[in-house]
C-alpha positions as CSV (number, residue, x, y, z in Angstrom):
1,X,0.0,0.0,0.0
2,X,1.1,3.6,-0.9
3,X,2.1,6.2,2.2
4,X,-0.7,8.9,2.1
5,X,0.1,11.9,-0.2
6,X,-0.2,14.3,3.1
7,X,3.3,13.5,4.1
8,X,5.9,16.0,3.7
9,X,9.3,15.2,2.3
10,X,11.9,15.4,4.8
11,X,9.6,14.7,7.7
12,X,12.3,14.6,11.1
13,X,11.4,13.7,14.7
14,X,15.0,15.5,16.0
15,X,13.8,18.5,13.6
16,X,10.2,18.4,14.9
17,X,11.7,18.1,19.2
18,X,13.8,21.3,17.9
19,X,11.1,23.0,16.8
20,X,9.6,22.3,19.8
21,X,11.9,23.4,22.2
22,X,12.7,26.8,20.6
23,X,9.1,27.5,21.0
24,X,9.2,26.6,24.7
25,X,12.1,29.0,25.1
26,X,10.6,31.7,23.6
27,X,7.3,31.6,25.4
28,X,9.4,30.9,28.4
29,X,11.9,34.1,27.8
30,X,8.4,36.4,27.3
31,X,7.0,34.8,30.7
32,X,10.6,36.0,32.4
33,X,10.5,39.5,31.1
34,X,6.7,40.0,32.2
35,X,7.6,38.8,35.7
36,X,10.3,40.7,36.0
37,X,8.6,43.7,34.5
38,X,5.9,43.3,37.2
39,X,8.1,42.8,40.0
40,X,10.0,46.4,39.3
41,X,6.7,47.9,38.8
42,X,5.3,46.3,42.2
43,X,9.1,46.1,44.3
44,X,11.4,48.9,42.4
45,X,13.5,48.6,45.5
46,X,13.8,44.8,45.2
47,X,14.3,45.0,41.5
48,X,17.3,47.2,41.7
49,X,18.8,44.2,44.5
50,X,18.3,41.5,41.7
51,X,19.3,44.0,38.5
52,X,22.9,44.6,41.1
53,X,23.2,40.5,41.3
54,X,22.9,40.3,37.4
55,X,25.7,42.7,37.3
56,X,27.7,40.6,39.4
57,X,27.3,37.4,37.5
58,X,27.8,39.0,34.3
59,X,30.7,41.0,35.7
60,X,33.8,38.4,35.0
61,X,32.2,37.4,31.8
62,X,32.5,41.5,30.9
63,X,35.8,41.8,32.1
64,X,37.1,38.5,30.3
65,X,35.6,39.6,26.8
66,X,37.2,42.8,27.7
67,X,40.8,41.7,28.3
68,X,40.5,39.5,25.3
69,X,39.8,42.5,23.1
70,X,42.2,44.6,24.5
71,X,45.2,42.1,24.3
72,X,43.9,41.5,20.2
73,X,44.3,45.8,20.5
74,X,47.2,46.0,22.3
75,X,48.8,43.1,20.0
76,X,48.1,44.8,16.8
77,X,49.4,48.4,17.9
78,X,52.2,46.5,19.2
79,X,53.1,44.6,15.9
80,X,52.0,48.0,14.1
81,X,54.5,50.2,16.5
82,X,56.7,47.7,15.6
83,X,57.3,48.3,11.7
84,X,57.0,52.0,12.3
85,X,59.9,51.9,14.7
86,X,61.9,50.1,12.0
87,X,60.7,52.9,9.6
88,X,61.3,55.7,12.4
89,X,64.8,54.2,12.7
90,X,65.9,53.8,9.1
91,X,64.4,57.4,8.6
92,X,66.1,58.7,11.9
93,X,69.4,56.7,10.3
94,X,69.3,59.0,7.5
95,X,69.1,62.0,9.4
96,X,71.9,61.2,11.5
97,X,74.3,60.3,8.0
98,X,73.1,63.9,6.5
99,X,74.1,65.8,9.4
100,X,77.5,64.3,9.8
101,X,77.9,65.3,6.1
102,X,76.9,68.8,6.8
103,X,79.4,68.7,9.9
104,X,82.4,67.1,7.4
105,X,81.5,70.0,5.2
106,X,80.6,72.9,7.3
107,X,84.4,71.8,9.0
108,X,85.8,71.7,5.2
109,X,84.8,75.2,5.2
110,X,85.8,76.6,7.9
111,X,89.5,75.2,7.4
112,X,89.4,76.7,3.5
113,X,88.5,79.8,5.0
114,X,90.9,79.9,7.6
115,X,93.8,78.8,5.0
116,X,92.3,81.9,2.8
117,X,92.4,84.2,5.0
118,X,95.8,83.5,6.1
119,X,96.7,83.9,2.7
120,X,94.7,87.0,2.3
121,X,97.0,88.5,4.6
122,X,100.2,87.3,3.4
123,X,99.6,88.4,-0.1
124,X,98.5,91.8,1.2
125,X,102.4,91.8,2.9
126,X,104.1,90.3,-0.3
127,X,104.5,92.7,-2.8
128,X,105.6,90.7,-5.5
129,X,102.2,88.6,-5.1
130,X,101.3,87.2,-8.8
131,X,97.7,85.3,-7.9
132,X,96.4,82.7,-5.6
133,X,95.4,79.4,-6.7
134,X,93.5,75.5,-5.6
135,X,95.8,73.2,-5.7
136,X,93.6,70.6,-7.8
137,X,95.9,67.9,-8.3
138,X,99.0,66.1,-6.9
139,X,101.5,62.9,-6.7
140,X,102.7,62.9,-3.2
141,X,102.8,58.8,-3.6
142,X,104.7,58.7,-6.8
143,X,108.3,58.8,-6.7
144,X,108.0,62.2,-8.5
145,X,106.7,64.4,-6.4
146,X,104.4,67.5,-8.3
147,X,101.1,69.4,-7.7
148,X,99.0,70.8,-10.3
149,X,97.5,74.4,-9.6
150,X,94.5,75.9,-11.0
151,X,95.9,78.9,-12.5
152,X,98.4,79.5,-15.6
153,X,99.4,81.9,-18.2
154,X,96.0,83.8,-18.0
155,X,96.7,84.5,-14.4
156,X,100.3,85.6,-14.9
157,X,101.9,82.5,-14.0
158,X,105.1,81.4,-15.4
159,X,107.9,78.9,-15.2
160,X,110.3,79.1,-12.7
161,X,107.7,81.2,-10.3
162,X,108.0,80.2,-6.6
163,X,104.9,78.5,-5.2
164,X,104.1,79.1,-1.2
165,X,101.5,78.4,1.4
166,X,100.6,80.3,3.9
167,X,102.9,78.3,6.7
168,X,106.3,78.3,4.0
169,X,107.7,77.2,0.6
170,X,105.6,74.4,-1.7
171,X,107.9,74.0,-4.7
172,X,108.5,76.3,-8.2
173,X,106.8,76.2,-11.1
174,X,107.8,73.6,-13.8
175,X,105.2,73.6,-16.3
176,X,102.5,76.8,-17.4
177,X,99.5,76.2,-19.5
178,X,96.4,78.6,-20.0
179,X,94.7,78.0,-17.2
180,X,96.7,75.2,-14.8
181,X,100.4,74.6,-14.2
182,X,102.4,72.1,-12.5
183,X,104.5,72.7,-10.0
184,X,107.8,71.0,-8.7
185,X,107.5,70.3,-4.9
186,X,110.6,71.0,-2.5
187,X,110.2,67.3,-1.4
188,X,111.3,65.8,-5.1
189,X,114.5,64.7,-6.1
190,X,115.2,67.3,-8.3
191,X,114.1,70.2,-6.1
192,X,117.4,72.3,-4.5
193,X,116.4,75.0,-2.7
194,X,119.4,77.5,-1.2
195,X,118.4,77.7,2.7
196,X,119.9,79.0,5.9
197,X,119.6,78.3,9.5
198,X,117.4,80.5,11.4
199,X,119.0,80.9,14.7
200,X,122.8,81.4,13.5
201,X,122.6,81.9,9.9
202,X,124.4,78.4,8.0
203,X,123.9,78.3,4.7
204,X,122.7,75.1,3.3
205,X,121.1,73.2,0.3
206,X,117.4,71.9,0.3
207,X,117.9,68.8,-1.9
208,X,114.1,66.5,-1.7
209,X,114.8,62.7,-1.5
210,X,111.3,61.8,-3.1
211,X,109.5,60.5,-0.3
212,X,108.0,63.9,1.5
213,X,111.1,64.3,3.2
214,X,114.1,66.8,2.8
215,X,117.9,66.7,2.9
216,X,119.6,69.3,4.2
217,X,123.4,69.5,3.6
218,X,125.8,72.1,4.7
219,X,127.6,74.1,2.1
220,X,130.7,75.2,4.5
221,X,133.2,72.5,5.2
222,X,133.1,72.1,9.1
223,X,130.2,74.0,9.9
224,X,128.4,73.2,12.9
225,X,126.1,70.1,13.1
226,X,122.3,70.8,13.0
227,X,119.9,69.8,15.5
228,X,116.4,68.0,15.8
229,X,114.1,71.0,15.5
230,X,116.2,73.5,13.8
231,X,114.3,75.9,11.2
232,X,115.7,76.3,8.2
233,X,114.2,79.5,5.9
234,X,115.4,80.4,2.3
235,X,118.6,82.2,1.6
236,X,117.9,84.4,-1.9
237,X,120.8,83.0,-2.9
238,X,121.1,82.5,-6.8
239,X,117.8,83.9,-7.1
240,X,114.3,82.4,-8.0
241,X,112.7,82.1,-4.0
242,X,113.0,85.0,-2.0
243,X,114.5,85.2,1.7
244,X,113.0,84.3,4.4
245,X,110.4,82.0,3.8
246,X,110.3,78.8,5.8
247,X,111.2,75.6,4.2
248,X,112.2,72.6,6.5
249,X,112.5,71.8,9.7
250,X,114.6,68.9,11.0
251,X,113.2,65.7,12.0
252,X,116.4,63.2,12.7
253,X,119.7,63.8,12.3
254,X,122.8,61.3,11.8
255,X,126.5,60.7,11.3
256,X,126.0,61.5,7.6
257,X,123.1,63.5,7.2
258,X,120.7,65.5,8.3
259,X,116.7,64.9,7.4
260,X,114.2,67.4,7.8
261,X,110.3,67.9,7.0
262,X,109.0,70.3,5.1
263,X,107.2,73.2,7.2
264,X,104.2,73.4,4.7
265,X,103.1,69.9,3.7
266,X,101.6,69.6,0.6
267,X,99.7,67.3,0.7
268,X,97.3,69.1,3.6
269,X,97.6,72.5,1.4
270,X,94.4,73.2,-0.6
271,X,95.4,76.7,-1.9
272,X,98.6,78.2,-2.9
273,X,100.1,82.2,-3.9
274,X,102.4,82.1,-7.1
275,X,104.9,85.0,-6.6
276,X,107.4,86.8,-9.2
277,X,110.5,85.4,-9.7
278,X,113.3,86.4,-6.6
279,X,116.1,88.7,-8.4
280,X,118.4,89.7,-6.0
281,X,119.8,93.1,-6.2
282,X,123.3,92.9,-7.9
283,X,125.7,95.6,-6.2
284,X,128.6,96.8,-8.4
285,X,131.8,98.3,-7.0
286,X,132.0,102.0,-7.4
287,X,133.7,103.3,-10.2
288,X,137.2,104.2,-9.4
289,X,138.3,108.0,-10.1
290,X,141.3,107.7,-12.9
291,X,144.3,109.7,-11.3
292,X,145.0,113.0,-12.6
């Protein structure tokens, strides 16, 4: 026999018990709410006693969903705090590298300007002051040792000029273009530079040995032995650098010779005065009256 047509599809006892139950909790949440709306209309002060217990119970489950949300909060600023620090550091990084830069280079200045004013002064005392240059380029490592300066021909400069710094003698001028020339340092081999002692006067040759340093030999036979720290300053002798401008001072000194530095070092010399060539003033004999 067929089951009757009337029967729905699906058709669940669990489904229908479920049904069931959810209806008895609804009726029974209304039936709650009524009673409890009657008993604070009929006992307020009773009402507030039982609304102060439901505080209570629901009090740690508050304070639990509470903590949870602010540790998920305090988690994410934390991991969010995080990457900004790294970018607040990498940024703070860069900061820090650009102001040592403008340190190194505020510094640069201040030391270019010190060295020009220096030579501002000098070439306001030297009257045979051609120009002042940069020293732009230089081989203080080869076993030549030259500078190139950043003035030539167009500036009056011209070979055989002596080249100074502001603290003594650099070298002569070996080479003139238009616009640079290269100069022979005091330090090279084939610099010789008449000198004398400062404090008594010995005349001696300023011969470079090629490696920053200077040889100082005496041209008297027998003249006195030098000492470490003695000053020696150009003679004028023969010409070219004029007197008086300080050259070496001694550094060691042994049986056979005596080595010195050079007062100006070249290789911590940005800027450099060209001057005329040293002519020393030739004095003749007077003329003798022929006898009558």
């Amino acid at each position: 026999m067929a089951p009757p047509s009337a029967r729905r599809r699906g058709y669940s006892r669990k489904a229908h018990y479920g049904l069931f139950i959810g209806y008895v909790v609804a009726i029974g949440g209304v039936l709650v709410a009524l009673l409890l709306l009657a008993f604070a209309v009929v006992n307020p002060t009773g009402f507030s006693g039982v609304k102060g217990t439901a505080v209570d119970a629901t009090a740690p489950v508050t304070a639990g969903g509470r903590s949870i949300v602010r540790f998920l909060t305090d988690g994410g600023s934390s991991i969010a705090n995080y990457f900004q620090a790294g970018a607040q550091n990498a940024h703070l990084k860069r900061e820090l590298a650009a102001t040592r830069q403008d340190a190194i280079r505020a510094k640069a200045l201040e030391l270019e300007n010190r060295a020009l004013k220096r030579l501002l002064r000098l070439s306001r005392e030297v009257s045979d002051h051609v120009t002042t240059a940069r020293i732009v380029g230089s081989s203080f490592q080869s076993s030549r040792r030259l500078a190139v300066i950043w003035a030539g021909g167009a500036q009056g400069v011209t070979v055989g000029q002596p080249v100074r710094a502001a603290d003594g003698l650099i070298g002569r001028v070996l080479e003139s273009g238009h616009f640079a020339a290269r100069v022979l340092l005091i330090t090279d081999g084939a610099s010789n530079v008449p000198v004398r002692l400062l404090r008594d006067g010995t005349p001696a040759l300023a011969t470079g040995r090629g490696d920053g340093t200077i040889d100082i030999k005496p041209l008297e036979v027998g003249a006195q032995r030098f000492k470490r720290g003695d000053l020696f300053v150009t003679s004028g002798t023969g010409g070219i650098y004029p007197p008086s401008i300080p050259v070496a001072v001694v550094v060691r000194t042994t049986r056979d010779e005596t080595i010195a530095r050079p007062v100006a070092d070249p290789a911590q010399t940005d800027f450099a005065m060209v001057e005329k060539i040293y002519q020393p003033e030739v004095e003749f004999p007077p003329a003798e009256t022929p006898a009558r």
